[in-house]
C-alpha positions as CSV (number, residue, x, y, z in Angstrom):
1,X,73.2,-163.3,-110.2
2,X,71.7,-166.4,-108.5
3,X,75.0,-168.6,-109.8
4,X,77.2,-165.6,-108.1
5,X,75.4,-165.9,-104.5
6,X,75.7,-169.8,-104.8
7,X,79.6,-169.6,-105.3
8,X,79.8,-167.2,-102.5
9,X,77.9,-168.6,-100.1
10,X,80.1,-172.1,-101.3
11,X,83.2,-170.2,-100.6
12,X,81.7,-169.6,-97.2
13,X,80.2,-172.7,-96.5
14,X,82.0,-175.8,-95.4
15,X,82.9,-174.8,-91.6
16,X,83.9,-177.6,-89.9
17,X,83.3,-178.7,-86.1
18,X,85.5,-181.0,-84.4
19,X,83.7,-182.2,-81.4
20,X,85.9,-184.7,-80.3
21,X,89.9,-184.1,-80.2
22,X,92.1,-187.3,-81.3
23,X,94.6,-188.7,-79.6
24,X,98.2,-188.2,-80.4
25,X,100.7,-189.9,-82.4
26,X,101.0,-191.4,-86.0
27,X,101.6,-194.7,-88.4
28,X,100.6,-197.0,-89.7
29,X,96.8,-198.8,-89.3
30,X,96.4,-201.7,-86.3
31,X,94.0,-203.0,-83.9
32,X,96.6,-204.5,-82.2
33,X,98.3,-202.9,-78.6
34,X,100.9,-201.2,-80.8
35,X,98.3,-200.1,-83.1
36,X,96.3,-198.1,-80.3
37,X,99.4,-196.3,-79.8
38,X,99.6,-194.9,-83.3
39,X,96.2,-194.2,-83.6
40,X,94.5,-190.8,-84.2
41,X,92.2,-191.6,-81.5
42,X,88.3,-190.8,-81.8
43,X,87.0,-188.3,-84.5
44,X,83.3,-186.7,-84.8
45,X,83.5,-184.1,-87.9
46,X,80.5,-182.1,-88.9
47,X,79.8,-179.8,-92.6
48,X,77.2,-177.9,-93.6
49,X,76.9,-177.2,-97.6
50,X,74.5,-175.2,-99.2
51,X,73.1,-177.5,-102.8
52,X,74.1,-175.3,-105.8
53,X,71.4,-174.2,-108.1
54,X,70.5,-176.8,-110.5
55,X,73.1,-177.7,-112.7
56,X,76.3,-177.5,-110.2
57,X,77.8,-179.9,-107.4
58,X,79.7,-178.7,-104.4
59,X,82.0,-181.2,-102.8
60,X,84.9,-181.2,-100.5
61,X,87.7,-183.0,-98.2
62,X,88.6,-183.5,-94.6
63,X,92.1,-185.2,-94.3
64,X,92.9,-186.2,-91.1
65,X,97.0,-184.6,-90.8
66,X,100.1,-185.4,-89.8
67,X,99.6,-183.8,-86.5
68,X,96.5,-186.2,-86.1
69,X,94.1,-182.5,-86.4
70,X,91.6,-182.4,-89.4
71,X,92.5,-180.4,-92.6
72,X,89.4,-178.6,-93.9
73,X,89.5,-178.6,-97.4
74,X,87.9,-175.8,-99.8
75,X,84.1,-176.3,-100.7
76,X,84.5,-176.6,-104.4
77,X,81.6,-175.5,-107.0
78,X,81.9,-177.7,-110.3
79,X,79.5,-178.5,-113.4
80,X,76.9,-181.3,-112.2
81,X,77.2,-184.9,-113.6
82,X,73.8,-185.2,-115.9
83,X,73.6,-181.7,-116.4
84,X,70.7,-179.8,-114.9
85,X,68.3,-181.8,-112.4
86,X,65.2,-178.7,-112.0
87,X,62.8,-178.4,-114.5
88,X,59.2,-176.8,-114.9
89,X,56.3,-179.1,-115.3
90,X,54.6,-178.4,-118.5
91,X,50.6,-177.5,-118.9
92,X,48.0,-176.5,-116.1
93,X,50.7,-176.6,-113.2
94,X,53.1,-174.9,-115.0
95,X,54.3,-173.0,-111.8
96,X,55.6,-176.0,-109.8
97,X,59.1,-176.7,-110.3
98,X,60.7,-180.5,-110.0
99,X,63.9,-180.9,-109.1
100,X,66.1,-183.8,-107.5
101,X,69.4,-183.4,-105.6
102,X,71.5,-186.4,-104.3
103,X,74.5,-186.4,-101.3
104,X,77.3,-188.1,-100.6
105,X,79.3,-188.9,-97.6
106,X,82.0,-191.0,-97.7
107,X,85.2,-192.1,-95.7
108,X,88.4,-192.7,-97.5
109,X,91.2,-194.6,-95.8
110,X,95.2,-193.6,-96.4
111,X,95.4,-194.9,-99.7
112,X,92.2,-193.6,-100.9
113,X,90.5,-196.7,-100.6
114,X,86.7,-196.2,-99.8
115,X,86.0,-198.1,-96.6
116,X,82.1,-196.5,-96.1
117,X,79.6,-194.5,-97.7
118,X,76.3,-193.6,-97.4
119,X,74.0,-191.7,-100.3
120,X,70.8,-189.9,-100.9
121,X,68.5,-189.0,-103.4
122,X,65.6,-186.6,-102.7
123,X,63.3,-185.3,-105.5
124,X,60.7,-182.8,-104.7
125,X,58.1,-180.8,-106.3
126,X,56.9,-177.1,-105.1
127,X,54.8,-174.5,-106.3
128,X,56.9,-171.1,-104.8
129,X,55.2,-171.3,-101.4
130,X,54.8,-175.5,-100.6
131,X,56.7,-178.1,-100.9
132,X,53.9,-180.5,-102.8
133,X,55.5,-183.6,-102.9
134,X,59.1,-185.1,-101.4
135,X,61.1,-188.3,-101.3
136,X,64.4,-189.5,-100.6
137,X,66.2,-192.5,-100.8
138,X,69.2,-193.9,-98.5
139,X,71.7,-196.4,-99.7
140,X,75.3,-197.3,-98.2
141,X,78.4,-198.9,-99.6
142,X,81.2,-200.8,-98.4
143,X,84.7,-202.0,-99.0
144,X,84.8,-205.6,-98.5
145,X,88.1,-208.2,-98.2
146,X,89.1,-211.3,-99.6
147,X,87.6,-214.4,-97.4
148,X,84.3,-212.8,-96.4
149,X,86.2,-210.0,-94.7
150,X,86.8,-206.2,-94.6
151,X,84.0,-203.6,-94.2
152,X,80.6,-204.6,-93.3
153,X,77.4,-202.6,-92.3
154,X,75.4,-202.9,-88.9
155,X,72.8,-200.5,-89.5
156,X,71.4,-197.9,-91.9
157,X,67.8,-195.9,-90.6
158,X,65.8,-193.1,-92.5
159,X,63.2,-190.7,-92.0
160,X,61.4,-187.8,-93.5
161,X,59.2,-185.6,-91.5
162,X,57.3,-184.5,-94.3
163,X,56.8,-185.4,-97.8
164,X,53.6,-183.8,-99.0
165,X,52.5,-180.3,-98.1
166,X,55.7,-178.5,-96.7
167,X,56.7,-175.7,-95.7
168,X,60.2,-177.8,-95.4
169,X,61.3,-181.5,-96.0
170,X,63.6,-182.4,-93.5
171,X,64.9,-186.3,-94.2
172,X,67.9,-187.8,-92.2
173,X,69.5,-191.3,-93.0
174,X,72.2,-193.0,-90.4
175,X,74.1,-195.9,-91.2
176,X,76.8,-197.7,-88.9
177,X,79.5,-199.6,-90.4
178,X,82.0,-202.1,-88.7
179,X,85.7,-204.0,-89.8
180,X,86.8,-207.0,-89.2
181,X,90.0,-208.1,-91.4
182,X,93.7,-208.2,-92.1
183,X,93.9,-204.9,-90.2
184,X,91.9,-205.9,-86.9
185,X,90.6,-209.7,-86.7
186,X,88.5,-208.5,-83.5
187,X,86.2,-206.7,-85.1
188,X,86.7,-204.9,-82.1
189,X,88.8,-201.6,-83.1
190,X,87.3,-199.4,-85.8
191,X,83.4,-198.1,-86.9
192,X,82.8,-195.7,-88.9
193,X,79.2,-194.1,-88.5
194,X,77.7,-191.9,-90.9
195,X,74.7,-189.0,-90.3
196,X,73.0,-187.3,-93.8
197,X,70.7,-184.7,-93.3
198,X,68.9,-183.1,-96.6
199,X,66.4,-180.0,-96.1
200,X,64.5,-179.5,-99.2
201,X,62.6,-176.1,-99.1
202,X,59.6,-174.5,-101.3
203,X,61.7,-172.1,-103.5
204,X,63.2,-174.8,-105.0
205,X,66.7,-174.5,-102.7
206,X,68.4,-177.2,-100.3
207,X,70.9,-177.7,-97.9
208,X,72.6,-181.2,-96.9
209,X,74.7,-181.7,-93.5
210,X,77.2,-184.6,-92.8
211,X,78.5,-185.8,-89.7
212,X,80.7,-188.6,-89.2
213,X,82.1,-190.2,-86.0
214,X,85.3,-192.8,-86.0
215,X,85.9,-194.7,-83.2
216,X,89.3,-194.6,-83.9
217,X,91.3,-192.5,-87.1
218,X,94.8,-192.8,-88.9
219,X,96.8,-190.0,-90.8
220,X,96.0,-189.8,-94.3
221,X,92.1,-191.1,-93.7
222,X,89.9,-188.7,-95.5
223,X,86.5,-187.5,-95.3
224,X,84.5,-186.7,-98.7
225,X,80.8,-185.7,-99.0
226,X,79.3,-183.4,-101.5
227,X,76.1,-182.6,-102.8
228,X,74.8,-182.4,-106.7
């Protein structure tokens, strides 16, 4: 029953919020004059996915379309890398449940090349009614060029509210990247910021959120974050 209300509320999940429009038009990648002219123009995309039950990832897509708009693709339920992640501690405390759940959030460009990333991993312990204990960790990748170029980060922040004696244990991580390569020598034209937000309740359930702004987009970029 539990795996049947995950898929639905998967199915339902995944509503996206465009909060700034792009700018026409459509080509290929540039920093340059002509460049501006073919660009999407400014993006900020935000998802909300509920984590499966231990056991099952969700992930899905945003592809920016030929029309410049944002294609929401379908939240997709799928067996988790590893297997399941929640397990029951054994002796005395044989009522608190363990479990860990990591995120990604990711932004590919037209030919699927990953320019940034950022990724959590949050373990937990609760007893039914508490979260007992909580951490998560924040890392970031980057696609980097020939001749110390290409993708680079400027900076990457963390916090938890709580990690011991929750009701809830509400972590964001931020990281900012920046380019400066073949496609733009300025360093000037594109950054790519990235927001991760991972609620980790007492009944053993959790909930990530991405957002991610682009200071300027291209058709074909894609957006992929997911949660396992």
């Amino acid at each position: 029953m539990r795996n049947r209300i995950a898929r639905a509320a998967v199915l339902a999940a995944g509503v996206l919020a465009l909060t700034a429009a792009p700018a026409f038009a459509a080509g290929s990648e540039g920093g340059t004059a002509d460049g501006a002219a073919r660009s999407c123009g400014e993006l900020r995309l935000s998802v909300a996915l509920p984590v499966p039950p231990a056991g099952g990832a969700v992930h899905q897509q945003v592809t920016v379309g030929a029309d410049c708009r944002p294609v929401l693709g379908e939240a997709v339920l799928v067996p988790a890398a590893g297997g399941p992640a929640a397990k029951a501690a054994a002796g005395p405390a044989a009522a608190t449940t363990t479990r860990q759940v990591k995120s990604w959030n990711e932004m590919f460009d037209c030919c699927n090349i990953r320019m940034s990333g950022l990724y959590t991993t949050s373990s937990w312990s609760s007893d039914g009614a508490r979260v007992t204990t909580a951490s998560t960790d924040a890392t970031q990748q980057w696609n980097r060029e020939p001749w110390n170029a290409g993708w680079s980060l400027k900076s990457a922040t963390k916090n938890s509210d709580c990690t011991a004696d929750c009701a809830v244990s509400h972590t964001e991580a931020h990281a900012e990247f920046g380019y400066r390569g073949i496609f733009d020598a300025t360093g000037a034209w594109y950054a790519n910021t990235h927001h991760t937000y991972v609620d980790l309740a007492a009944d053993g359930t959790a909930t990530c959120r991405f957002d991610v702004e682009l200071r300027h987009s291209f058709i074909g970029w894609n957006w992929q974050h997911g949660c396992q």
